[in-house]
C-alpha positions as CSV (number, residue, x, y, z in Angstrom):
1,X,0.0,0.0,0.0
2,X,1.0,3.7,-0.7
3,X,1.1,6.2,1.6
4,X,-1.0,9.4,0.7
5,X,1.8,12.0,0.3
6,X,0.1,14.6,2.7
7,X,3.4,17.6,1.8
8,X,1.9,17.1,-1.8
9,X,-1.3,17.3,-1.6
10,X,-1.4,20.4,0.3
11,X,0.8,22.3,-2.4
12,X,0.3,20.2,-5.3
13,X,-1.5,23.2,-7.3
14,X,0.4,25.9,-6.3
15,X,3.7,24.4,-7.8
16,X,1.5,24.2,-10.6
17,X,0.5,27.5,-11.2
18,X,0.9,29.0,-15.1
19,X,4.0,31.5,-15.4
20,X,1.1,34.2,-15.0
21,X,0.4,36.9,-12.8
22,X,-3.7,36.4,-12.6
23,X,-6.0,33.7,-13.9
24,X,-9.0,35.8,-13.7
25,X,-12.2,35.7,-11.0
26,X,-14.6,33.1,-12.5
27,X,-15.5,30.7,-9.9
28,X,-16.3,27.2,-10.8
29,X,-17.0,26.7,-6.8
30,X,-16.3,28.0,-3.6
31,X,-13.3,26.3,-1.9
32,X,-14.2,23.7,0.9
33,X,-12.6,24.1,3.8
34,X,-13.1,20.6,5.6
35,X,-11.7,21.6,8.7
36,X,-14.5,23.5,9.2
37,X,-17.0,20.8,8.8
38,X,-19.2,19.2,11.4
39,X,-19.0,15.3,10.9
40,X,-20.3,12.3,13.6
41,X,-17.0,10.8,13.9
42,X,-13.4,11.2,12.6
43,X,-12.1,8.7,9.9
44,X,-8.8,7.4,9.9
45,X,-6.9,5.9,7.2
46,X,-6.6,2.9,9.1
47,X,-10.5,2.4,8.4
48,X,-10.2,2.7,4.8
49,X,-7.5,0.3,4.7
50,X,-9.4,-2.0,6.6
51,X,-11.9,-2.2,3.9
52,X,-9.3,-3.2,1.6
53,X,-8.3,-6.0,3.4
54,X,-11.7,-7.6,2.2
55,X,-11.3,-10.2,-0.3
56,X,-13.5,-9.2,-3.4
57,X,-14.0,-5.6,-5.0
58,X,-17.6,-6.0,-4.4
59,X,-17.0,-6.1,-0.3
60,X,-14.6,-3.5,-0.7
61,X,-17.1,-1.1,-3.1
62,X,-19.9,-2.1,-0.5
63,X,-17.5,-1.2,2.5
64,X,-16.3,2.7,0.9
65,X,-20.5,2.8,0.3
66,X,-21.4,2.6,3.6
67,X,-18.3,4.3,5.3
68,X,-19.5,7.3,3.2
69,X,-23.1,7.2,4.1
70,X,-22.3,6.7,7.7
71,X,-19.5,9.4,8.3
72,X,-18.9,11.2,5.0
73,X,-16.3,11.6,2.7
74,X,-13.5,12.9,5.0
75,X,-10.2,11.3,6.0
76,X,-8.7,12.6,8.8
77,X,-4.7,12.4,9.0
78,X,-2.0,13.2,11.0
79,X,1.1,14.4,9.9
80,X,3.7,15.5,12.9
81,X,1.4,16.4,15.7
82,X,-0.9,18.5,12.8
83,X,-4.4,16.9,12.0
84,X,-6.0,17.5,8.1
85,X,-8.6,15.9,6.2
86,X,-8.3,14.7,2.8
87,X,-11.2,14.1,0.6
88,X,-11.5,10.5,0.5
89,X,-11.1,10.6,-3.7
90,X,-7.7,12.4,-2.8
91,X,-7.0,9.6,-0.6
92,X,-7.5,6.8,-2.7
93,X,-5.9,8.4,-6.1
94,X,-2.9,8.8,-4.0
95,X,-2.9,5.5,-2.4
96,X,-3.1,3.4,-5.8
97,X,-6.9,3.1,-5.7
98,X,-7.9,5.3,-8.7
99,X,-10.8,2.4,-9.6
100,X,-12.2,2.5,-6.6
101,X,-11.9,6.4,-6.5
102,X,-13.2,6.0,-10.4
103,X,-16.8,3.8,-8.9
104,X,-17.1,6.5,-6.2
105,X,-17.8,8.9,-8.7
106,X,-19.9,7.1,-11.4
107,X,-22.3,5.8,-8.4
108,X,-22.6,9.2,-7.1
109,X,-21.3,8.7,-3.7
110,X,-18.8,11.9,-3.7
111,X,-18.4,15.2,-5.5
112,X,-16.5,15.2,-8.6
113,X,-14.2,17.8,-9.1
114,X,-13.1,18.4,-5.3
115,X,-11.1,21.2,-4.5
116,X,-10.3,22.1,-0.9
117,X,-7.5,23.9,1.2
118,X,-5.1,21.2,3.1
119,X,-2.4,22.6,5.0
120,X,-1.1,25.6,3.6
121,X,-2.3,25.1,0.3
122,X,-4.8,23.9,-2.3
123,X,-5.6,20.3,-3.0
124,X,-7.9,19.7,-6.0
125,X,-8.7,16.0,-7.4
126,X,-8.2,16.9,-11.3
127,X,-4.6,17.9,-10.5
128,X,-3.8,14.8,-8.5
129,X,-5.1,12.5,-10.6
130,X,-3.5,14.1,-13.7
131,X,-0.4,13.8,-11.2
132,X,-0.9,10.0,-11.0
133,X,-1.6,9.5,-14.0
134,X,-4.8,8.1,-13.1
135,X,-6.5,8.4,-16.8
136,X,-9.8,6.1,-15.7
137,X,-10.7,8.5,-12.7
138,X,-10.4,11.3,-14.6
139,X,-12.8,10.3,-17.7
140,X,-15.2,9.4,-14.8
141,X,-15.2,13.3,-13.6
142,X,-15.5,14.1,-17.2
143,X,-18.2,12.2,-18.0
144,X,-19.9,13.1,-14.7
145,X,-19.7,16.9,-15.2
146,X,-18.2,17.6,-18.2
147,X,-19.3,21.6,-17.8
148,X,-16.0,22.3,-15.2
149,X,-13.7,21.3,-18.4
150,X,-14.4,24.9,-19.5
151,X,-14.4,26.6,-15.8
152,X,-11.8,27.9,-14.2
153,X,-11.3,25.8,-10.5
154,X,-9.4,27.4,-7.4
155,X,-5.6,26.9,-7.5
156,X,-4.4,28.4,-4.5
157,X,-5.8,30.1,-1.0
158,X,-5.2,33.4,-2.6
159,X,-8.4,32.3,-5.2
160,X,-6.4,32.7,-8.1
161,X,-8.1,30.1,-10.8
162,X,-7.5,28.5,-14.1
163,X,-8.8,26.1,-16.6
164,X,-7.9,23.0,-16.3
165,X,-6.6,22.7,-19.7
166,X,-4.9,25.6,-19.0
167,X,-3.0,24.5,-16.1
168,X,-2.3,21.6,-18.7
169,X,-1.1,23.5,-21.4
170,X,1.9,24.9,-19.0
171,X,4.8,22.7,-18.7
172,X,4.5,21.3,-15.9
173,X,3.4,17.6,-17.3
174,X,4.7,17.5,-20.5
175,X,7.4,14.9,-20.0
176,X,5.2,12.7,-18.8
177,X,4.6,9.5,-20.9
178,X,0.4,9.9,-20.6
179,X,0.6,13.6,-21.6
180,X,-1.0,13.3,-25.0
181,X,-3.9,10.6,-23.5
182,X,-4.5,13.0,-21.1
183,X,-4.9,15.9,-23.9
184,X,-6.6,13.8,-25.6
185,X,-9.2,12.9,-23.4
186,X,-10.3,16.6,-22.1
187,X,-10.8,17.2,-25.5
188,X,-12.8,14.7,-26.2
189,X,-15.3,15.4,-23.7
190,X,-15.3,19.0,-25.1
191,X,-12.3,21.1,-23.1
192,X,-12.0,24.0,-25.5
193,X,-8.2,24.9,-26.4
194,X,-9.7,28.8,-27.5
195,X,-11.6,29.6,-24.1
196,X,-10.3,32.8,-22.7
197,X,-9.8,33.3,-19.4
198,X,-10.9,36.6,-17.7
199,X,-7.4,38.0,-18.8
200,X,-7.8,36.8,-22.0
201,X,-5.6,34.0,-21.9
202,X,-6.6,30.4,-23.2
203,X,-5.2,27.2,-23.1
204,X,-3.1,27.7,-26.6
205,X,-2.1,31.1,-25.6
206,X,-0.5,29.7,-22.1
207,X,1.3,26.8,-24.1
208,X,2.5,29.1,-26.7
209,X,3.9,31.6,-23.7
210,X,5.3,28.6,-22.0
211,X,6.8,27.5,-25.2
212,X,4.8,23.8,-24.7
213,X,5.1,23.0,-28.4
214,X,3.9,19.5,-27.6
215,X,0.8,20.9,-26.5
216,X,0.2,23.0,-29.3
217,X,1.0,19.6,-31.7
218,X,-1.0,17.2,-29.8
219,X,-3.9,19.7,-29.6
220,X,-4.2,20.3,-33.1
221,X,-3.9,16.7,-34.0
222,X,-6.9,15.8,-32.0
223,X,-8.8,19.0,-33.9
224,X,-7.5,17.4,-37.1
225,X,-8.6,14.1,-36.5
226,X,-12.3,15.5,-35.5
227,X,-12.9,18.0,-38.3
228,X,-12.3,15.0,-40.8
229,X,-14.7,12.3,-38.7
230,X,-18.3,12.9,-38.4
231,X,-17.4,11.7,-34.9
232,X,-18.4,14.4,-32.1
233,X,-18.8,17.2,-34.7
234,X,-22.6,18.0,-34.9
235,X,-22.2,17.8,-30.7
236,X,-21.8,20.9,-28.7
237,X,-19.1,21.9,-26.9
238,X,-20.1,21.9,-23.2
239,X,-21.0,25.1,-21.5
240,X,-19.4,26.1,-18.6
241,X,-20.8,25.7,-14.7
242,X,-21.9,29.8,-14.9
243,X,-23.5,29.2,-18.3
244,X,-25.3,26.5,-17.5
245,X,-26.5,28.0,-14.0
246,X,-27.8,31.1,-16.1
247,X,-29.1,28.9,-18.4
248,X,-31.0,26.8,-16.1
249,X,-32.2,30.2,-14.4
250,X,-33.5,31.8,-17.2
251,X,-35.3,28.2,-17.9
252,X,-36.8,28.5,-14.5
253,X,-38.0,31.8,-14.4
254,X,-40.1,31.0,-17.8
255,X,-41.5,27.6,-16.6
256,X,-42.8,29.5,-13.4
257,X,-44.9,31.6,-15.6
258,X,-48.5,30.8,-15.8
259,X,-49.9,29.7,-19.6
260,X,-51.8,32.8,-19.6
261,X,-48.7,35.0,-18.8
262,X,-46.8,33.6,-21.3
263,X,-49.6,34.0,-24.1
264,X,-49.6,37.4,-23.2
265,X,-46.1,38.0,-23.8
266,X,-45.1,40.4,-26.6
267,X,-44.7,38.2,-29.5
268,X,-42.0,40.1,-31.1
269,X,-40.4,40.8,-27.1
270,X,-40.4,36.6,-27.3
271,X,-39.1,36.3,-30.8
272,X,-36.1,38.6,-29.9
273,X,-35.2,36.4,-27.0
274,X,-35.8,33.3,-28.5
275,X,-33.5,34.3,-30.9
276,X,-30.9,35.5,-27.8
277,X,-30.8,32.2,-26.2
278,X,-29.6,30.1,-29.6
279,X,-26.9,32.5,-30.5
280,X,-25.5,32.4,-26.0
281,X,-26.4,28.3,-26.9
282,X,-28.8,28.3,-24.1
283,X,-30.8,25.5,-26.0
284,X,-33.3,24.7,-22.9
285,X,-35.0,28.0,-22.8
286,X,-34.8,28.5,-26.4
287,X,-37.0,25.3,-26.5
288,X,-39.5,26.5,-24.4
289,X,-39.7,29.5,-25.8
290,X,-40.1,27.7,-29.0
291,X,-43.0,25.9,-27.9
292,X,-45.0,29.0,-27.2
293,X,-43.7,31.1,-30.3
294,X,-44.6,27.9,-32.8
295,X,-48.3,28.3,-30.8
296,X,-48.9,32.1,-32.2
297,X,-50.4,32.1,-36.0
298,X,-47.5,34.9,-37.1
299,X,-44.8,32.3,-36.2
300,X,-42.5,32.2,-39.1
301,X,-39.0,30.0,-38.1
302,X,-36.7,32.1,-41.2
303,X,-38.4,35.3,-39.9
304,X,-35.4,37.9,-38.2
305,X,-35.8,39.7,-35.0
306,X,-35.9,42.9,-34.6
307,X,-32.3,42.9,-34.5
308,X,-32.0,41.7,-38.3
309,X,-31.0,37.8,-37.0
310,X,-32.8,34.7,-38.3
311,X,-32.9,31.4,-35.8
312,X,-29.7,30.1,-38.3
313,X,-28.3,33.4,-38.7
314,X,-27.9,33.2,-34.7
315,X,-26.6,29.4,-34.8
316,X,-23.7,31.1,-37.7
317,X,-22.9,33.3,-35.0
318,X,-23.3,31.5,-32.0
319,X,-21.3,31.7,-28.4
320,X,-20.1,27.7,-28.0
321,X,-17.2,26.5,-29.2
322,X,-17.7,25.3,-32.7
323,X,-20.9,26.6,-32.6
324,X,-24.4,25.6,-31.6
325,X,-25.1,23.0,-33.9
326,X,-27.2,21.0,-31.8
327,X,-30.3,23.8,-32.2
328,X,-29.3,24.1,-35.5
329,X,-29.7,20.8,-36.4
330,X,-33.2,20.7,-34.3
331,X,-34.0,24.2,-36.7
332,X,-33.4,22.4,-39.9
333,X,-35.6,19.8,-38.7
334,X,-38.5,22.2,-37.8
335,X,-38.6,23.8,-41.4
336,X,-35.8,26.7,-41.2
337,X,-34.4,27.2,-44.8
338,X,-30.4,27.0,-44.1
339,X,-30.1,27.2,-48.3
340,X,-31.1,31.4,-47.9
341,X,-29.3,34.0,-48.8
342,X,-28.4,37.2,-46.8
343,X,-28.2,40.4,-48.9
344,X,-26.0,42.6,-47.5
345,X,-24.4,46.3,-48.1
346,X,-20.8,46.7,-48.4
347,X,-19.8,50.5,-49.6
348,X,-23.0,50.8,-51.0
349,X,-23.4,47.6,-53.6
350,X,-25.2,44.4,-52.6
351,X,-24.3,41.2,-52.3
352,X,-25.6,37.7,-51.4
353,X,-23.8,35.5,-48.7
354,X,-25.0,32.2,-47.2
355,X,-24.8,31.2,-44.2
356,X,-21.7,29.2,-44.2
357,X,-19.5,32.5,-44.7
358,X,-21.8,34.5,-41.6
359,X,-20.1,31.4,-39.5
360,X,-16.5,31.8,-40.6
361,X,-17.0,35.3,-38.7
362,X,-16.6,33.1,-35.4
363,X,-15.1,30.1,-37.1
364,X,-17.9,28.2,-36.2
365,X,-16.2,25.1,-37.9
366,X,-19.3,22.4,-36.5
367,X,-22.1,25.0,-37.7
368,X,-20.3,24.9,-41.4
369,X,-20.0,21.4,-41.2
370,X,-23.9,21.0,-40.6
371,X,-24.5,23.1,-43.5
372,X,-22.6,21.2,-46.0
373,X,-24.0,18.7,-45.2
374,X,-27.6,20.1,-45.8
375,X,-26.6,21.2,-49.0
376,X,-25.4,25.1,-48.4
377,X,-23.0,25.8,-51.0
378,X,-19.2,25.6,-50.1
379,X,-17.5,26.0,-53.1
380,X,-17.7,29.3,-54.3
381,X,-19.5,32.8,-53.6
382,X,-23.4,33.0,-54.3
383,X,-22.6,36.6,-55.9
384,X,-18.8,35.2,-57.9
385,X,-18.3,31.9,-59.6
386,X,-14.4,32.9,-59.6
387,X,-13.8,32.9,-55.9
388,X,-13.8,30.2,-53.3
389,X,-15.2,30.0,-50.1
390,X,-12.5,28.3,-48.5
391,X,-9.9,31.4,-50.0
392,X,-12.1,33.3,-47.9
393,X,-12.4,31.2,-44.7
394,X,-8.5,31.4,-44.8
395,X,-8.5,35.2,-45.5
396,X,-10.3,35.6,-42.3
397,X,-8.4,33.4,-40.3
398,X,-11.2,30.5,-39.8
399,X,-8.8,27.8,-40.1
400,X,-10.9,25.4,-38.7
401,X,-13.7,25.7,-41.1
402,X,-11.2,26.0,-43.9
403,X,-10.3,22.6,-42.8
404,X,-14.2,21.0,-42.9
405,X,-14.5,23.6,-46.6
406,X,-11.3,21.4,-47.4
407,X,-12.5,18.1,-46.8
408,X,-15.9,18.7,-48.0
409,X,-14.4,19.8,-51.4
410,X,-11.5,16.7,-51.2
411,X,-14.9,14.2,-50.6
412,X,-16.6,16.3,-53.5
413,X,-14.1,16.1,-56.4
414,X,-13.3,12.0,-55.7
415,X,-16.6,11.3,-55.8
416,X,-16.4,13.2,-59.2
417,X,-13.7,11.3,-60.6
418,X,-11.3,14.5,-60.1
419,X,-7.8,14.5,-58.9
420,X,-7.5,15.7,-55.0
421,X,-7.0,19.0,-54.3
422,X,-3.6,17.7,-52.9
């Protein structure tokens, strides 16, 4: 058996803190402080590692069950006269147990995402595991709430916070021979390379400041890999924990009105933020707003708000990462005409664009992607025959939806019988 390494966990994230001066104020939680919390009866490590003497993993799953219901997920340890508590997670991921810790977690027995001050520092479970190397407890958190892969956690009793793909992207793990699984898997459950931190940092910038070239390689490999597989690519990026909670409020707030409130609502009012919701991706409001808009005998789903934005128009230039193809997808569906053009004015002559080029504004790679393949041209300009689409994603920097306009036009000329555009 391993010893938890107490020293460690109580400065394990400050030695990881990016070479930055400030990570920005977003809170994914407040910090537990579990010296501070009233529990029936101390737990020793002694009692956990009596449940491991049982002879099957069921006895010992049963046994962490009812320790937790019974006295909660705190260890108590001593360390030279002074007494902390480690969250039992922290415990078992630094005692060799990461399956155990891993079943916790998928049964719902403990919080996932744990971050607490031990000692004279911070201890938070991503950073240990990801320090152990303990790849099957961390797809567990993932998978449990994949929202806090785009929030910035607590690294240190100051409250000075990061994303966790940020903290990656510095160079403090890249020699490690699990780096790129690790990579790998946050971005597979949809940790977003781009997000900007509060001082405008993001993941890419961080490894690009810490000169983590690996980072920067294995990162766009894995974007590669997904803008040429269907794979994950008409799924949206997760929102984070404050998105979500303002999504879920704003969800609230309308399902407490009263059916006769909500027919009363100013259709045009409703239309406007229906229209708000899809672009910020809040998809659960902008469904129930949809149900009472689709009820009034004016509702047209191509109409634009006030505002001059379509339903589509807003999913072009939506907030998520990649865009928010998921309502788009669900507007297509409904009846909304992604084949329209938009006339627009540049220096007083019009011109026709579809809706493909309004998403290279925000490189909304998954939005293009969904309207290829509903039959939006990608080739060339509505207005000029002569001049390609993907010239233009590249002129405006979308390099991601260049690469899906690449593909798309690769898949297009071999079904033809043409030579690839390689």
């Amino acid at each position: 058996m391993k010893k938890p390494r107490i020293a460690l966990a109580a400065t394990l994230i400050v030695s990881m803190l990016l070479p930055m001066t400030s990570f920005g104020q977003e809170s994914r939680a407040e910090l537990v402080s579990p010296m501070n919390i009233a529990i029936q009866k101390n737990v020793s490590s002694l009692m956990v590692e009596r449940i491991f003497q049982e002879q099957s993993e069921k006895e010992i799953f049963l046994g962490l069950d009812g320790l937790i219901k019974n006295f909660g997920p705190w260890i108590t340890l001593e360390d030279n006269g002074e007494v902390h508590r480690m969250y039992i997670t922290s415990y078992l991921l630094q005692t060799g147990r990461e399956e155990a810790a891993a079943w916790l977690v998928n049964n719902g027995l403990v919080e996932s995402w744990m971050t607490y001050s031990f000692g004279n520092g911070v201890a938070n479970d991503f950073v240990i595991a990801v320090s152990t190397g303990s790849l099957t407890f961390l797809e567990a958190i993932f998978e449990d709430a994949p929202e806090f892969l785009n929030t910035p956690i607590i690294v240190n009793l100051e409250g000075q916070k990061a994303l966790p793909l940020a903290i990656i992207a510095s160079d403090s793990f890249s020699e490690r021979s699990d780096y790129e699984n690790i990579i790998f898997l946050m971005l597979k459950h949809g940790a977003n390379p781009h997000k900007k931190m509060d001082t405008g940092l993001s993941p890419m910038i961080v490894a690009s400041s810490s000169n983590n070239t690996d980072f920067i390689s294995i990162t766009q490999t894995f974007l590669d890999g997904q803008l040429s597989s269907p794979k994950g690519m008409f799924e949206n990026t997760p929102l984070s924990s404050e998105e979500r909670l303002e999504m879920q409020a704003i969800a609230d707030a309308w399902i407490e009105k009263s059916g006769k409130e909500r027919q009363q609502y100013n259709y045009s009012k409703l239309y406007n933020l229906w229209v708000q919701m899809i672009m910020k991706g809040y998809n659960i409001p902008a469904d129930l707003m949809f149900d009472e808009l689709s009820s009034r005998s004016q509702f047209d789903i191509n109409q634009k708000s006030k505002g001059g934005v379509s339903p589509l128009m807003a999913v072009a230039l939506s907030s998520p990462y990649g865009g928010n193809v998921e309502y788009g997808k669900l507007l297509i569906e409904r009846g909304a005409d992604p084949k329209s053009l938009l006339e627009i004015d540049m220096e007083g002559d019009k011109i026709n664009v579809n809706l493909i080029q309004l998403a290279l504004r925000k490189d909304n790679y998954k939005v293009v992607a969904l309207f290829i393949v509903n039959n939006v041209g990608f080739a060339t300009l509505p207005d000029n025959e002569n001049s390609l689409i993907l010239a233009q994603a590249i002129e405006q920097k979308a390099y991601k939806s260049a690469s899906v306009i690449k593909e798309a036009l690769n898949d297009y000329l071999k079904r033809s019988g043409i030579a690839d555009t390689e």
